[in-house]
C-alpha positions in Angstrom: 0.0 0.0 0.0 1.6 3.1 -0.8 2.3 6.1 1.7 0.9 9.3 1.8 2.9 12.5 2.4 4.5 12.5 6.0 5.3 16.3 6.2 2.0 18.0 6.3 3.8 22.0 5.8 4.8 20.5 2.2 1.9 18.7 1.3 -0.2 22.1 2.2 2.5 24.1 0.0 1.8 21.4 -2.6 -1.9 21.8 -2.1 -2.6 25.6 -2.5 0.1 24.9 -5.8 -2.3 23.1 -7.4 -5.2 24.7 -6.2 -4.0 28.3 -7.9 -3.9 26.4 -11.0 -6.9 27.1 -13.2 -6.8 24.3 -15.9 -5.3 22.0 -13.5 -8.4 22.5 -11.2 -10.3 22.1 -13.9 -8.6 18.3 -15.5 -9.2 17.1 -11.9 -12.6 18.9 -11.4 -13.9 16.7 -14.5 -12.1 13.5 -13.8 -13.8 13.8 -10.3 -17.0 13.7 -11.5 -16.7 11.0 -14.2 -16.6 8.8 -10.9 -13.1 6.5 -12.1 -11.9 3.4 -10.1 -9.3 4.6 -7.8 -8.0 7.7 -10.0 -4.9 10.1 -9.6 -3.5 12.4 -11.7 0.2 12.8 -12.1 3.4 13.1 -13.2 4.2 16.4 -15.1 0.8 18.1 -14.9 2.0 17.9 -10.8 5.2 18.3 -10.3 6.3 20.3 -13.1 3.5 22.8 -11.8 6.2 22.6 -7.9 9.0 23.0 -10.1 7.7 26.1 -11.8 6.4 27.6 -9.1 9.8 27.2 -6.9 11.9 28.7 -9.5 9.9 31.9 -10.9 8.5 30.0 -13.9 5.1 30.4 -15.3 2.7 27.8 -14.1 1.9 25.8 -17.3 5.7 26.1 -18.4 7.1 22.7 -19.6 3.3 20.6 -19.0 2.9 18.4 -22.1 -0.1 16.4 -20.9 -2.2 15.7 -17.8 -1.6 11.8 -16.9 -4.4 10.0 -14.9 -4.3 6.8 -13.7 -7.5 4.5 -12.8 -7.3 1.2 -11.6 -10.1 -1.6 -13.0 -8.6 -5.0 -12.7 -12.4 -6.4 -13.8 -11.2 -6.4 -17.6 -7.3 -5.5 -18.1 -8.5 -5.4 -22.1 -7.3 -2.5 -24.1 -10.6 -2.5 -25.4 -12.3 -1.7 -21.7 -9.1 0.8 -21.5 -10.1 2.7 -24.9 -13.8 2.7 -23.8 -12.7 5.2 -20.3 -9.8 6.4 -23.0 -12.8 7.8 -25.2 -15.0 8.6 -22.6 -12.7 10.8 -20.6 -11.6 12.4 -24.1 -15.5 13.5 -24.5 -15.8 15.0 -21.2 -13.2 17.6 -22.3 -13.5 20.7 -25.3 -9.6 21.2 -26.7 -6.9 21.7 -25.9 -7.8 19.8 -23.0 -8.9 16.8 -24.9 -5.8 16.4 -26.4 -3.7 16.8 -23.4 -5.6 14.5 -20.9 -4.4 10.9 -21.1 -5.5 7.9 -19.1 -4.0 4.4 -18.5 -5.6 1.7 -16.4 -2.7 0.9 -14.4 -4.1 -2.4 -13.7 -3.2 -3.5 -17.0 0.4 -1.4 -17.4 2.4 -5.1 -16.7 0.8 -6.2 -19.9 2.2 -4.0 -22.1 5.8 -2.2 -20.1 8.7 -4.0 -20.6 7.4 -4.5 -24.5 7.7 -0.7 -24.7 10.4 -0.1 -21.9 12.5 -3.0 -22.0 12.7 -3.6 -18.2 9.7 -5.6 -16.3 7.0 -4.8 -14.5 5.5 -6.2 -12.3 1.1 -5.9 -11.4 0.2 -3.2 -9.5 -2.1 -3.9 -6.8 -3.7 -0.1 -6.8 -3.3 3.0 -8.8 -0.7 5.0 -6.1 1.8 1.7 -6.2 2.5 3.1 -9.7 4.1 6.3 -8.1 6.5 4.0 -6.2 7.9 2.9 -9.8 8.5 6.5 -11.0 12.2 6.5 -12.2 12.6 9.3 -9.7 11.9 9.6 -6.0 10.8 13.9 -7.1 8.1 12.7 -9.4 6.6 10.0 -7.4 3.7 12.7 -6.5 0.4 12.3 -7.5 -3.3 14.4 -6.5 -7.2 13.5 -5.9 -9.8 16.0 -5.9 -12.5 14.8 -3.9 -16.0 15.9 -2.4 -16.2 19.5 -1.0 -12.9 20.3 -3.3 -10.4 18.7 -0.8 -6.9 17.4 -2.5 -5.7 14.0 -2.0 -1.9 14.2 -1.9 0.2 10.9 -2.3 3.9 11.0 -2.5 5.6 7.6 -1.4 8.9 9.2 -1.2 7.6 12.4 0.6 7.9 15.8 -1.0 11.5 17.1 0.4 13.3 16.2 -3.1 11.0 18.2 -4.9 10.6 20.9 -2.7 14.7 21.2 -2.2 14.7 20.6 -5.9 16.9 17.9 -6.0 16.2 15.1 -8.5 17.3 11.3 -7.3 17.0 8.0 -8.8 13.9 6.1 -7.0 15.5 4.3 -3.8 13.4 1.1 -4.4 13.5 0.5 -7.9 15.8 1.5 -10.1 15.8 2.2 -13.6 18.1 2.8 -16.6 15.8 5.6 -17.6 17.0 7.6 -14.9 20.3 9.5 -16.7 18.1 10.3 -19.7 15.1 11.4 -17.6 17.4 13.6 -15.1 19.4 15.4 -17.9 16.0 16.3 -19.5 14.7 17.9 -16.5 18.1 19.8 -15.8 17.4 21.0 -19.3 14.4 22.6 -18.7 15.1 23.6 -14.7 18.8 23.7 -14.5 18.1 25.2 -10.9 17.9 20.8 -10.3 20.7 19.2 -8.8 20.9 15.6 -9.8 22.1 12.9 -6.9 22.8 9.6 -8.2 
């Protein structure tokens, strides 16, 4: 079962982060009310928003997409997938539609290593997926639920990103890592990488 965020100053900081961002409020406004099996959004669309934020960037600089992951182990079919794929896309008017993508992460396994070249095993739940990020800083992902209130889960914590320091995951390491850490630097060179 994967942790949420032990240092409740961050996650708050984290929180009104997100919260001031209008078109991410709005991606996790309409994902909450299509009502998906165990649903986060995250990677960029998150912490990309803490690393803009940190060092004086504008808030949309450097997002490419919104991921969201569900979990629905009933039918791990890419045909079930492309019917919530299609239906998520029509709850959206572009650009939005374009940049919203969503994976059943029940059924990731299937098709990983194929694509990735290193295994993978099933998740059990949609936040075990952030412990598999190829770095601890973008293990983060966020929840809107009833009355507005933000679900924050980070399995590593939030110091990294906060400090703005960018280390390979401690549990599950990846050969992605260099690639994915020089990329970053590129676009935040404020990052300091820790191997």
């Amino acid at each position: 079962m994967s942790a949420s965020v032990a240092n409740p100053h961050l996650e708050r900081r984290l929180e009104a982060i997100v919260s001031a961002s209008p078109r991410l409020m709005q991606v996790l406004t309409t994902v909450r009310d299509l009502d998906l099996p165990d649903w986060l959004l995250f990677s960029g669309a998150v912490y990309q928003r803490v690393l803009n934020h940190l060092t004086g960037r504008d808030p949309d600089y450097g997002i490419k997409d919104y991921d969201v992951g569900y979990f629905d182990a009933s039918d791990t079919s890419y045909e079930a997938e492309d019917v919530v794929i299609r239906r998520v896309a029509a709850a959206f008017a572009p650009p939005l539609r374009d940049l919203v993508e969503v994976r059943n992460q029940a059924r990731v396994h299937l098709w990983f290593e194929g694509k990735f070249g290193e295994p993978y095993a099933p998740l059990r739940e949609t936040a075990e997926a952030l412990e598999r990020f190829v770095s601890a800083t973008f293990a983060v992902g966020v929840r809107l639920e009833a009355a507005d209130r933000l679900t924050v889960v980070a399995p590593f914590g939030l110091e990294d990103l906060f400090a703005l320091r960018l280390r390979p995951n401690p549990i599950r390491q990846t050969n992605g890592f260099p690639r994915t850490a020089a990329s970053a630097v590129a676009r935040w060179p404020e990052l300091a990488v820790i191997n």
